[in-house]
mmCIF file of the N, C-alpha and C atoms, coordinates in Angstrom:
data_MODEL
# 
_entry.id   MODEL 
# 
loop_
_atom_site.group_PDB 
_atom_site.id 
_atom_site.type_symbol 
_atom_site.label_atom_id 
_atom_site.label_alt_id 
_atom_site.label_comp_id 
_atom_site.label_asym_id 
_atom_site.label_entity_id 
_atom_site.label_seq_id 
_atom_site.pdbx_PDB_ins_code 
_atom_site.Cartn_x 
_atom_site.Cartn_y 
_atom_site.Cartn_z 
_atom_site.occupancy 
_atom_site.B_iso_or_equiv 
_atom_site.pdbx_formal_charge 
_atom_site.auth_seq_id 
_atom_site.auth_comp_id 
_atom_site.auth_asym_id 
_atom_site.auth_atom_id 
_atom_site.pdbx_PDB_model_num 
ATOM 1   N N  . UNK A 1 1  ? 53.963 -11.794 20.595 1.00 0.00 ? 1  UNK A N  1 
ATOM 2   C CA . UNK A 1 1  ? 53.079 -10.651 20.682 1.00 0.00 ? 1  UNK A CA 1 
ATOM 3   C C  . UNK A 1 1  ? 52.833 -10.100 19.272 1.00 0.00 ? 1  UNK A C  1 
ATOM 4   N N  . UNK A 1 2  ? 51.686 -9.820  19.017 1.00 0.00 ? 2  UNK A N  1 
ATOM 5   C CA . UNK A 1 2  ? 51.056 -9.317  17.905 1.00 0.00 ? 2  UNK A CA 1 
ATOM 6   C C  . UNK A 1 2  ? 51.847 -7.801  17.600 1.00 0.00 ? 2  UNK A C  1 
ATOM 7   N N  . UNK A 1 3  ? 51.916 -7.442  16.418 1.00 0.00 ? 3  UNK A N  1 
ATOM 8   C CA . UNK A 1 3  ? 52.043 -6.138  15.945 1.00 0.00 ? 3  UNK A CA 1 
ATOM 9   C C  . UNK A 1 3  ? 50.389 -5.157  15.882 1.00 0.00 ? 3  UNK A C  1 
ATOM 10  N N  . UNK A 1 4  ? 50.774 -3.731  15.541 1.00 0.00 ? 4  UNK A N  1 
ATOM 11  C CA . UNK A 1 4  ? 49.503 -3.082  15.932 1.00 0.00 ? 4  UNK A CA 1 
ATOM 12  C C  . UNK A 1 4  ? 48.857 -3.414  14.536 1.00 0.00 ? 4  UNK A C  1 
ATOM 13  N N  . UNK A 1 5  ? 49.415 -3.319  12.986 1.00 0.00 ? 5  UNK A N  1 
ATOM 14  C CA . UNK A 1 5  ? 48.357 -3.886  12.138 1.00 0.00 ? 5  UNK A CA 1 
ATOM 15  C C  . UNK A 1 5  ? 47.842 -5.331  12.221 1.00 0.00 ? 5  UNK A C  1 
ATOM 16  N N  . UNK A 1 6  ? 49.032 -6.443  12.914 1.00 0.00 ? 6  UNK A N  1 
ATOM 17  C CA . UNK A 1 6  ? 48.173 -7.857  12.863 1.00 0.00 ? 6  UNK A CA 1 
ATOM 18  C C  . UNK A 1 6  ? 47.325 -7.546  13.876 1.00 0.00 ? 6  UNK A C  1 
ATOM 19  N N  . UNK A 1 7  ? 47.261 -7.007  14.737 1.00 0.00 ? 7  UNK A N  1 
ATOM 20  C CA . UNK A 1 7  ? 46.007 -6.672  15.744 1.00 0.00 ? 7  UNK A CA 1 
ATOM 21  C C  . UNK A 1 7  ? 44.806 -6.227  14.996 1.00 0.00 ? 7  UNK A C  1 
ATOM 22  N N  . UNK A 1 8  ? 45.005 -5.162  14.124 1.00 0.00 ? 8  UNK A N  1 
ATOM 23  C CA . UNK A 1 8  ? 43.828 -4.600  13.343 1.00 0.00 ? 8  UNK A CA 1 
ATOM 24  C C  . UNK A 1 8  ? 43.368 -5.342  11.857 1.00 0.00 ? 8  UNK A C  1 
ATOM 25  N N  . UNK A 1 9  ? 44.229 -6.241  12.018 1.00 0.00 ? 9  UNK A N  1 
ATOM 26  C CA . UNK A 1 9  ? 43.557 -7.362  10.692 1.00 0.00 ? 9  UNK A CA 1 
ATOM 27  C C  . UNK A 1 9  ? 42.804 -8.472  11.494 1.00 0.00 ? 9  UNK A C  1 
ATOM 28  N N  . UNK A 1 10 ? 42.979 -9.029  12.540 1.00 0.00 ? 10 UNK A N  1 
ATOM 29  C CA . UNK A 1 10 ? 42.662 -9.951  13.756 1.00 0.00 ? 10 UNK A CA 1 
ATOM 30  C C  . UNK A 1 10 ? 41.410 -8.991  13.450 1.00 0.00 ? 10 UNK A C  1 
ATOM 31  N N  . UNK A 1 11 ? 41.096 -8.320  14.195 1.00 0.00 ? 11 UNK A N  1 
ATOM 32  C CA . UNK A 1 11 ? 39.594 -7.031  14.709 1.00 0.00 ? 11 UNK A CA 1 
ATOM 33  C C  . UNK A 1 11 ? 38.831 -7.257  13.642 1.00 0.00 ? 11 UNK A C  1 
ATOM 34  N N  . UNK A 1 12 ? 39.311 -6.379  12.527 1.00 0.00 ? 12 UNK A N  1 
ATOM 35  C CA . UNK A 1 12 ? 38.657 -6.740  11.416 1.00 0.00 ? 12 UNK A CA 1 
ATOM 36  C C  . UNK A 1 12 ? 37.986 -8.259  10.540 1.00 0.00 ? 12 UNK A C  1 
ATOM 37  N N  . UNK A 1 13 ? 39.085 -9.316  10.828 1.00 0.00 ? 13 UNK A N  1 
ATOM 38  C CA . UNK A 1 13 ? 38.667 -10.764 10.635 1.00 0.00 ? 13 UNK A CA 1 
ATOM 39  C C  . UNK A 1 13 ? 37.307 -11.175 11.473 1.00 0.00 ? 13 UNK A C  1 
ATOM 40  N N  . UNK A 1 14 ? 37.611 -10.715 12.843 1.00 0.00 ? 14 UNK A N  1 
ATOM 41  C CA . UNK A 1 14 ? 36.018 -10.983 13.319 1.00 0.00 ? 14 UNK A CA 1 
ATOM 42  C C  . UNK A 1 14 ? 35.352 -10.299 13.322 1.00 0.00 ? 14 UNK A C  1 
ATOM 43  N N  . UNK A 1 15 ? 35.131 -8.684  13.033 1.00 0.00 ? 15 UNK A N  1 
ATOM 44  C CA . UNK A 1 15 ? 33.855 -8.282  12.876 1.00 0.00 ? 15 UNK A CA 1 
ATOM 45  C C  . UNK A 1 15 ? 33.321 -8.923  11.612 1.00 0.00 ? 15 UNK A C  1 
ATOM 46  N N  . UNK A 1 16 ? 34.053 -9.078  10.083 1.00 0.00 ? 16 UNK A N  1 
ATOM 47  C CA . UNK A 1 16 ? 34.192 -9.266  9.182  1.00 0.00 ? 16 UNK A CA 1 
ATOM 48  C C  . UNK A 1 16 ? 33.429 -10.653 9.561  1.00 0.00 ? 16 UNK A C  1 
ATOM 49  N N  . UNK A 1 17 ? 33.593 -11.470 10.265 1.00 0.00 ? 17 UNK A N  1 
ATOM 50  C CA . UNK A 1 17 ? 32.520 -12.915 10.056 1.00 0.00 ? 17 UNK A CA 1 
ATOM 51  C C  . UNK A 1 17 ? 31.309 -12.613 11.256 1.00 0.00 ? 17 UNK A C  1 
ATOM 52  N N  . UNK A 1 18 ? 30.967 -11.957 12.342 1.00 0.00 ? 18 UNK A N  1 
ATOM 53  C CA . UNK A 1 18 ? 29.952 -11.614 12.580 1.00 0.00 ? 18 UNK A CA 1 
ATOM 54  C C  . UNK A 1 18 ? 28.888 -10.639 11.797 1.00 0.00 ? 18 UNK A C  1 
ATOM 55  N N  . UNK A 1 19 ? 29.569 -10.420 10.982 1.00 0.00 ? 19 UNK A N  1 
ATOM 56  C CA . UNK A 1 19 ? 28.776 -9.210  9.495  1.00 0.00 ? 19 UNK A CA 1 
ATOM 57  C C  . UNK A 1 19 ? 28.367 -10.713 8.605  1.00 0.00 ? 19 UNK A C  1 
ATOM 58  N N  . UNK A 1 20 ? 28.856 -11.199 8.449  1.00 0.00 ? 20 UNK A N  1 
ATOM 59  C CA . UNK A 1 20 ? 28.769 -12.080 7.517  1.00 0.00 ? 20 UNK A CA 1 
ATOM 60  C C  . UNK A 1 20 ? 28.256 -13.414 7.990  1.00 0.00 ? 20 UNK A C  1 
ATOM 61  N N  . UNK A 1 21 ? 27.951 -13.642 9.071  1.00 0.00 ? 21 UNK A N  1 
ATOM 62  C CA . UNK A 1 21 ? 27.063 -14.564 9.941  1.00 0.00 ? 21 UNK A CA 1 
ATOM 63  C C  . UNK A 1 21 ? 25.521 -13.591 9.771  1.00 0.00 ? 21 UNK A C  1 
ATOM 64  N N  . UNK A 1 22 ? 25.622 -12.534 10.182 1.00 0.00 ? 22 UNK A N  1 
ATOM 65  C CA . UNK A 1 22 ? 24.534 -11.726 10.726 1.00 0.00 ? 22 UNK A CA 1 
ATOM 66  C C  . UNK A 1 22 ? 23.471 -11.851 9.240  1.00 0.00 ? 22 UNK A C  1 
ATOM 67  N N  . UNK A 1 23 ? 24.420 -12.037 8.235  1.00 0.00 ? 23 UNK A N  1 
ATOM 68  C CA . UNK A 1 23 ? 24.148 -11.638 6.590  1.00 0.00 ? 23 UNK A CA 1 
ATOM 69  C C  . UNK A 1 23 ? 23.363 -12.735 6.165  1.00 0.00 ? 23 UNK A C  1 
ATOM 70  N N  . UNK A 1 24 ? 23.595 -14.063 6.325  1.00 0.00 ? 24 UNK A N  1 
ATOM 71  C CA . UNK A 1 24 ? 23.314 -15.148 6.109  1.00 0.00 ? 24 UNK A CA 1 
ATOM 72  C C  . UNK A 1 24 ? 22.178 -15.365 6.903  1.00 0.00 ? 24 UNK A C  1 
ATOM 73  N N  . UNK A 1 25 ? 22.103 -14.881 8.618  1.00 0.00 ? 25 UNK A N  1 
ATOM 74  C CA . UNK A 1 25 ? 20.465 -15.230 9.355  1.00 0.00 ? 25 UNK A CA 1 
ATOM 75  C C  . UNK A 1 25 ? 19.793 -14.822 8.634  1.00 0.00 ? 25 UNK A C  1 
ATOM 76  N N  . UNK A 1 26 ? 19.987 -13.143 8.116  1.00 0.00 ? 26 UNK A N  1 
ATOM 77  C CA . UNK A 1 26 ? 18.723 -12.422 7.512  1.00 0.00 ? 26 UNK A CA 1 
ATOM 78  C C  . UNK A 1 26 ? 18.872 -12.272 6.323  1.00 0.00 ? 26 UNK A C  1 
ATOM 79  N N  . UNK A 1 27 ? 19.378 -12.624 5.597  1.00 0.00 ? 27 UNK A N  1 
ATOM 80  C CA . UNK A 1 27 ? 19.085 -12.739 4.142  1.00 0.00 ? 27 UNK A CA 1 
ATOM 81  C C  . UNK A 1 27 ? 19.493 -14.134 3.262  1.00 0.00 ? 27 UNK A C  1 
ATOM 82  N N  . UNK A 1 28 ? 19.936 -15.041 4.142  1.00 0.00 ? 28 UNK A N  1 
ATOM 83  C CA . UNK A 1 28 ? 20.298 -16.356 3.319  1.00 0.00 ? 28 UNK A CA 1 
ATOM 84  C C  . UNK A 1 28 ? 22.280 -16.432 2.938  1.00 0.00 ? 28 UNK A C  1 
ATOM 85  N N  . UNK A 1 29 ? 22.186 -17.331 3.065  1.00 0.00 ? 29 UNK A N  1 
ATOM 86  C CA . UNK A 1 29 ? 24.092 -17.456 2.411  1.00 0.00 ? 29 UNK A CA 1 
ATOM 87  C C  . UNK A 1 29 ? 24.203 -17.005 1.140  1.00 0.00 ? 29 UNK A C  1 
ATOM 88  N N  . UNK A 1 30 ? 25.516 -16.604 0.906  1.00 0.00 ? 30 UNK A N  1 
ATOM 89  C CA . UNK A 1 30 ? 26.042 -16.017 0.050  1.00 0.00 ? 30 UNK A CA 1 
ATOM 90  C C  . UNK A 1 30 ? 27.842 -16.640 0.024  1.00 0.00 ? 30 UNK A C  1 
ATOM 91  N N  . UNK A 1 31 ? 27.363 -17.174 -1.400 1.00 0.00 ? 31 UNK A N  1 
ATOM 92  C CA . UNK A 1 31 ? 28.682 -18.181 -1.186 1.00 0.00 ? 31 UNK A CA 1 
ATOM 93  C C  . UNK A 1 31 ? 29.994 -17.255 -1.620 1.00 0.00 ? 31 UNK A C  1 
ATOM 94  N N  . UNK A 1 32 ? 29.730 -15.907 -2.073 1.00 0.00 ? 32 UNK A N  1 
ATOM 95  C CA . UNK A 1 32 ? 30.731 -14.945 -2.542 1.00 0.00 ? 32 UNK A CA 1 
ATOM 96  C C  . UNK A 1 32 ? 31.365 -14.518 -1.456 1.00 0.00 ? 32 UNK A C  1 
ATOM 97  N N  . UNK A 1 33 ? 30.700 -14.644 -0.322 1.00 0.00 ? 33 UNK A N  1 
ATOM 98  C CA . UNK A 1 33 ? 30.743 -13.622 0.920  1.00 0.00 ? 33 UNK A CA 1 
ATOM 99  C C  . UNK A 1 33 ? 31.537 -14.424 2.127  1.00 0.00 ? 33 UNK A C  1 
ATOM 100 N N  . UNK A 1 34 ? 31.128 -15.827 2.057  1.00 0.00 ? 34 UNK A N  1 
ATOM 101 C CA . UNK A 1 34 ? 31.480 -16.981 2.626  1.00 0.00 ? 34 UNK A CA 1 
ATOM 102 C C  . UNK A 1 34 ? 33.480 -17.056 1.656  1.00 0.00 ? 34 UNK A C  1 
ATOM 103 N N  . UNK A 1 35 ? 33.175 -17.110 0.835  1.00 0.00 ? 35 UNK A N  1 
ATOM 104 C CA . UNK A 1 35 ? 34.693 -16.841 0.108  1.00 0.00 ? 35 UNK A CA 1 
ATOM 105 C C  . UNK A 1 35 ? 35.561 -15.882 0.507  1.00 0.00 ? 35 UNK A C  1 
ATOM 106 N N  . UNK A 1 36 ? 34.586 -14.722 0.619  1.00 0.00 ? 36 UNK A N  1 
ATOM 107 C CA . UNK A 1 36 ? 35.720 -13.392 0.438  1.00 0.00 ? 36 UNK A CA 1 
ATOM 108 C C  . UNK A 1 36 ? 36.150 -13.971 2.083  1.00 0.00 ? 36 UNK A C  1 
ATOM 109 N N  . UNK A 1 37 ? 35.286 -14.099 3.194  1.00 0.00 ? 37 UNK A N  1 
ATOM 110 C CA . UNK A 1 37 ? 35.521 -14.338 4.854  1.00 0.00 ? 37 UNK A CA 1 
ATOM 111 C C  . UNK A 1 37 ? 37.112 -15.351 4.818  1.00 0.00 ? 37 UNK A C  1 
ATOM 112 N N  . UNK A 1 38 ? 36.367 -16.249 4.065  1.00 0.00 ? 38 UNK A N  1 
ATOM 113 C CA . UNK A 1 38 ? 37.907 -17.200 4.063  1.00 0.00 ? 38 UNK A CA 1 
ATOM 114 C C  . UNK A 1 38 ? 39.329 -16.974 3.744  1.00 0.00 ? 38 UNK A C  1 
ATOM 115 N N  . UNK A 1 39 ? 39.272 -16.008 2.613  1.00 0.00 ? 39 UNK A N  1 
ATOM 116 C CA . UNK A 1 39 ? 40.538 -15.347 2.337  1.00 0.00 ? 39 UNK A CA 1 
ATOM 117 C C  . UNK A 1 39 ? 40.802 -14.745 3.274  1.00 0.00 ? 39 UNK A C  1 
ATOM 118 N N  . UNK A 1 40 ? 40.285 -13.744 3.570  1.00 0.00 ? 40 UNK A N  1 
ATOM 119 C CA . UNK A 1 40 ? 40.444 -12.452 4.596  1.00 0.00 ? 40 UNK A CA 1 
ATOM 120 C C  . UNK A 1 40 ? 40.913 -13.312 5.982  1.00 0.00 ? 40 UNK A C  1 
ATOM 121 N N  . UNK A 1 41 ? 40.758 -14.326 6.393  1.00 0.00 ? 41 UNK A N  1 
ATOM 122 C CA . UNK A 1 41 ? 41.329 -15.652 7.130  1.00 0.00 ? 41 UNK A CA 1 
ATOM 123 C C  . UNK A 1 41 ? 42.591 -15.647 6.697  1.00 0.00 ? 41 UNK A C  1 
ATOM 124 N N  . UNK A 1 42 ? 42.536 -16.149 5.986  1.00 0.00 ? 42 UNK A N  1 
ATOM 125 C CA . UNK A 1 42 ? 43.725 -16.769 5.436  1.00 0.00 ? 42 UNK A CA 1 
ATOM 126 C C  . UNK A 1 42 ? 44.730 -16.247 5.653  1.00 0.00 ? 42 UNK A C  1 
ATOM 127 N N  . UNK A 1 43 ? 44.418 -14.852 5.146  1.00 0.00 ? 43 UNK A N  1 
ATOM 128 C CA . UNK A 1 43 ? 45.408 -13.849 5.084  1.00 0.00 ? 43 UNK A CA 1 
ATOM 129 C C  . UNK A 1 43 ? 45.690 -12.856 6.520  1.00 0.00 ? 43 UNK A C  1 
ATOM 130 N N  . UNK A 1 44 ? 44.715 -13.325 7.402  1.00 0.00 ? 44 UNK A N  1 
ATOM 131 C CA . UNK A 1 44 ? 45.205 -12.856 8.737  1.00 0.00 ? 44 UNK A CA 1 
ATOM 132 C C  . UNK A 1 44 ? 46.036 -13.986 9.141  1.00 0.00 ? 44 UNK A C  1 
ATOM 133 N N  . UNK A 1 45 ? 45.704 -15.277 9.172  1.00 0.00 ? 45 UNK A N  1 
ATOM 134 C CA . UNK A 1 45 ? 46.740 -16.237 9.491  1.00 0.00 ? 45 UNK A CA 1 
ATOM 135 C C  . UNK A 1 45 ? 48.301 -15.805 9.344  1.00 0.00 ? 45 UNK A C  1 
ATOM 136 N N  . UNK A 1 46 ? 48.195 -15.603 8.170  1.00 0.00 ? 46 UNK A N  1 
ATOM 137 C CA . UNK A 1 46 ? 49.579 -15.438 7.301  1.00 0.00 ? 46 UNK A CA 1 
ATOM 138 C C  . UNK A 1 46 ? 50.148 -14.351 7.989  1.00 0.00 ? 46 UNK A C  1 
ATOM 139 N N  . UNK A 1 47 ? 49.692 -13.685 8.419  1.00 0.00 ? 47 UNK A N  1 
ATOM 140 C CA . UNK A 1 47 ? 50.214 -12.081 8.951  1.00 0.00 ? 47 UNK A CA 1 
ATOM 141 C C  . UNK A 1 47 ? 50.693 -12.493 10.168 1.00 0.00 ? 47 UNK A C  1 
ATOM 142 N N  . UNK A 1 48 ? 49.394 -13.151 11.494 1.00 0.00 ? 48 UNK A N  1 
ATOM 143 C CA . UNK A 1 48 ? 49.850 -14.000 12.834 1.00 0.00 ? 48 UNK A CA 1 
ATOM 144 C C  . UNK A 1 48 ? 51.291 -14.992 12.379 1.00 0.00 ? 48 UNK A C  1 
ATOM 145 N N  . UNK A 1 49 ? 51.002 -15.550 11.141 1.00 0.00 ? 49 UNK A N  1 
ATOM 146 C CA . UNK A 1 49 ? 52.353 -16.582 11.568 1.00 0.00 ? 49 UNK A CA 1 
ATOM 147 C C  . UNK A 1 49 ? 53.768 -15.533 11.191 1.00 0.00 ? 49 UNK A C  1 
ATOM 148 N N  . UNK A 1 50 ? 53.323 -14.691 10.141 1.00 0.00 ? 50 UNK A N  1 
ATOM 149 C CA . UNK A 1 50 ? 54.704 -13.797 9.638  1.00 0.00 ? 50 UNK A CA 1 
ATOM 150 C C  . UNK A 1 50 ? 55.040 -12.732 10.776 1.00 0.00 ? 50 UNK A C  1 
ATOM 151 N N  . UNK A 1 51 ? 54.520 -12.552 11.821 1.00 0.00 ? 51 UNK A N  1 
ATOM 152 C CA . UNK A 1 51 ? 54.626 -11.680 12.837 1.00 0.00 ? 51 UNK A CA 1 
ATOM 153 C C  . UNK A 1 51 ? 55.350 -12.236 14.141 1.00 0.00 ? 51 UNK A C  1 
ATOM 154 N N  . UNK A 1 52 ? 55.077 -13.470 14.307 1.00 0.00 ? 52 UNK A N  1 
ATOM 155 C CA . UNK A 1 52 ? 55.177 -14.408 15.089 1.00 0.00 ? 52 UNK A CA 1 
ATOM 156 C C  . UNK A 1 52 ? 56.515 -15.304 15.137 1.00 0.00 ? 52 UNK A C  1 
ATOM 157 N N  . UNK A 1 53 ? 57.363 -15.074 13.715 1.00 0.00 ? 53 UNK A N  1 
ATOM 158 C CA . UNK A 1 53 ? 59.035 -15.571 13.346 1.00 0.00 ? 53 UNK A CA 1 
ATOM 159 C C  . UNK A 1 53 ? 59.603 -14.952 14.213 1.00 0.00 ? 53 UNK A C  1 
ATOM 160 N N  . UNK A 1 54 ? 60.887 -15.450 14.415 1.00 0.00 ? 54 UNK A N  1 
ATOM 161 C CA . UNK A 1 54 ? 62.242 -14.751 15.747 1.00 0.00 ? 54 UNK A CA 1 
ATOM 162 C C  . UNK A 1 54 ? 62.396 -13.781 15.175 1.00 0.00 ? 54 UNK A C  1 
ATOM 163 N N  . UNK A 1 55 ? 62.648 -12.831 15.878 1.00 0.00 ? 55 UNK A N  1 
ATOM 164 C CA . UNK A 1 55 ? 63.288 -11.292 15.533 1.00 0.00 ? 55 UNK A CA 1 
ATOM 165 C C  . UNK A 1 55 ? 64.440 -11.615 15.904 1.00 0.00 ? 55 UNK A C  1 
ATOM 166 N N  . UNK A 1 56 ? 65.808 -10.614 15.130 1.00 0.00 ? 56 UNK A N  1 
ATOM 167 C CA . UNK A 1 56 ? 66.647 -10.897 15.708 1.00 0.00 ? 56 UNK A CA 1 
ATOM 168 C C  . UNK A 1 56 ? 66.600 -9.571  16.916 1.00 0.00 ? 56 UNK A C  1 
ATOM 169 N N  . UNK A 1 57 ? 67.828 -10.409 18.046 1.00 0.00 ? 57 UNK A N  1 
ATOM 170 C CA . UNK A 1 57 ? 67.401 -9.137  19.178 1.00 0.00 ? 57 UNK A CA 1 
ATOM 171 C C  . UNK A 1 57 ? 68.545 -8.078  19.276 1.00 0.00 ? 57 UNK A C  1 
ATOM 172 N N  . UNK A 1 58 ? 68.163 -6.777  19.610 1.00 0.00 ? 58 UNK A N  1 
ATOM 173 C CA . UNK A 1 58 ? 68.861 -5.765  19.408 1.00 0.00 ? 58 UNK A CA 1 
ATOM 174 C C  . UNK A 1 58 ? 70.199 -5.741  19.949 1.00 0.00 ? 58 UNK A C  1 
ATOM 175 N N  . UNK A 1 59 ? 70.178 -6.431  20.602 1.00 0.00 ? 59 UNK A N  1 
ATOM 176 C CA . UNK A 1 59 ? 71.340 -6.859  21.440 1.00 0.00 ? 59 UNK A CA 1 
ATOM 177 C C  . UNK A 1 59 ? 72.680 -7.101  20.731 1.00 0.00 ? 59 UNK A C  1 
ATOM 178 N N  . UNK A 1 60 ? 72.174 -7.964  19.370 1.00 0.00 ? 60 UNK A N  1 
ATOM 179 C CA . UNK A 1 60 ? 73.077 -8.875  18.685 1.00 0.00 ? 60 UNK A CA 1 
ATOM 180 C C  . UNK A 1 60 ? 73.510 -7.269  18.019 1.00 0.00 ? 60 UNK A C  1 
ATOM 181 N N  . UNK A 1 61 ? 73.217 -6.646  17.321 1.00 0.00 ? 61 UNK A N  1 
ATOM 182 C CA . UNK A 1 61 ? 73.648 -5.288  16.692 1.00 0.00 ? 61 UNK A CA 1 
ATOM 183 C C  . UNK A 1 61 ? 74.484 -4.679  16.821 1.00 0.00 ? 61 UNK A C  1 
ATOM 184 N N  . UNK A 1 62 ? 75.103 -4.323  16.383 1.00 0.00 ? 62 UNK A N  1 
ATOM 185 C CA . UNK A 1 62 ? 76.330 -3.094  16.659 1.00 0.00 ? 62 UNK A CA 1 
ATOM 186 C C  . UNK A 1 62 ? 75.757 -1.945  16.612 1.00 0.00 ? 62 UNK A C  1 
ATOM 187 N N  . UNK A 1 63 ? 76.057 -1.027  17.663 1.00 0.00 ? 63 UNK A N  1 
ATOM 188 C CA . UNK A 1 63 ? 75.585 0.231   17.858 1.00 0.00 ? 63 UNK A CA 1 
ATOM 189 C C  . UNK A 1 63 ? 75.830 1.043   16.640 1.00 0.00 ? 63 UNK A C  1 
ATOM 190 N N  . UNK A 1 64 ? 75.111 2.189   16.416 1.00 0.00 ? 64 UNK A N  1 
ATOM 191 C CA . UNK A 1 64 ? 74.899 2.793   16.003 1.00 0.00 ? 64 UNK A CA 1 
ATOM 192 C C  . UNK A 1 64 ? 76.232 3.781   15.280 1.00 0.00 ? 64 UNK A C  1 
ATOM 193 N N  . UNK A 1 65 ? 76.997 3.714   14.426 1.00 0.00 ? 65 UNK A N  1 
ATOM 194 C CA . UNK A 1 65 ? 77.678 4.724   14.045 1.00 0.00 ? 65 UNK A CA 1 
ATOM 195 C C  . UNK A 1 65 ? 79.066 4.067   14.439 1.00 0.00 ? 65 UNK A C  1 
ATOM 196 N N  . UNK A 1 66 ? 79.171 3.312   14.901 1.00 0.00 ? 66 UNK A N  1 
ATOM 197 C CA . UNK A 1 66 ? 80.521 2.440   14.718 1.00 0.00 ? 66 UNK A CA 1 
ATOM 198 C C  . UNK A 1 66 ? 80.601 1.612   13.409 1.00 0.00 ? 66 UNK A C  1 
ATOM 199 N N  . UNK A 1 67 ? 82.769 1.070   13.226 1.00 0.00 ? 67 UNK A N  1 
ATOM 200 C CA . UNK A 1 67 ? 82.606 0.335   12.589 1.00 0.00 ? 67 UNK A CA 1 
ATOM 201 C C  . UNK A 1 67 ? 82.647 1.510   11.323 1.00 0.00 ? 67 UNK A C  1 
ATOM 202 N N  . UNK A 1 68 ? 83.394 0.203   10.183 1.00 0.00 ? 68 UNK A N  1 
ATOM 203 C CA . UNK A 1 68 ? 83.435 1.367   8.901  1.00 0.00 ? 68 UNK A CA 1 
ATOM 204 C C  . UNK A 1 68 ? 82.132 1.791   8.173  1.00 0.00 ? 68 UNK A C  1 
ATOM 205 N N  . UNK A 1 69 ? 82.616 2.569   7.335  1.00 0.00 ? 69 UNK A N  1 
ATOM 206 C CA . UNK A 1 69 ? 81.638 3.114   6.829  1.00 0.00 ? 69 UNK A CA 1 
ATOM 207 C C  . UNK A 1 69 ? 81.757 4.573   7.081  1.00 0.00 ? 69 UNK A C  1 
ATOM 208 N N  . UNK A 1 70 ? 81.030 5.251   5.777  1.00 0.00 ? 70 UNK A N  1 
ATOM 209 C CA . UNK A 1 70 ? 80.580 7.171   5.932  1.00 0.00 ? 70 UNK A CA 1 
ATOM 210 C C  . UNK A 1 70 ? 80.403 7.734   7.057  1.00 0.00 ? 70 UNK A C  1 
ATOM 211 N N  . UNK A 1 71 ? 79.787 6.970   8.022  1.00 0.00 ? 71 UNK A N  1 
ATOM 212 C CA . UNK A 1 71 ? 79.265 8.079   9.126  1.00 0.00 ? 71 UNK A CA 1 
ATOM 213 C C  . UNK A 1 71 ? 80.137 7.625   10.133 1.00 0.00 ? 71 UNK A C  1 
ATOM 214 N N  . UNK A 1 72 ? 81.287 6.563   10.118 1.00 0.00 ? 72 UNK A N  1 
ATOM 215 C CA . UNK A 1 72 ? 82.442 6.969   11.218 1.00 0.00 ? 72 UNK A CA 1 
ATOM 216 C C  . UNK A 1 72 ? 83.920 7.337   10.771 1.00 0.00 ? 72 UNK A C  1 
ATOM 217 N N  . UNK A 1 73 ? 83.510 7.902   9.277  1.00 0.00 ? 73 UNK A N  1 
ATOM 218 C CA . UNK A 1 73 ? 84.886 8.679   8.860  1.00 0.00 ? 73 UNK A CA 1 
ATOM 219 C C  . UNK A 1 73 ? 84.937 10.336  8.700  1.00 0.00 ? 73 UNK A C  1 
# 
């Protein structure tokens, strides 16, 4: 499951190439624009796959305030 910013980089990735489709019917390609789309890819990829690694699960943790340390002396 996605996080709420890889969700809002996802959103943004496709409005971001229907802007940039829309750009190219009516005014011709733009190979700057076609670039910047690909990064902005890229870099949502990167976010889906870095979001997408095992968490560890809370389970495994030791509660809260046990165990040495300042806040159980």
């Amino acid at each position: 499951m996605m996080s709420g910013p890889t969700k809002t980089m996802a959103v943004l990735t496709c409005a971001a190439l229907v802007l940039t489709t829309a750009y190219t019917v009516a005014l011709g390609s733009s190979g700057w624009l076609w670039f910047g789309w690909v990064v902005l890819g890229v870099a949502t990829i990167g976010m889906i796959a870095s979001d997408s690694e095992a968490r560890p699960s809370p389970a495994g943790r030791p509660p809260t305030g046990s165990g040495p340390g300042p806040a159980s002396r």
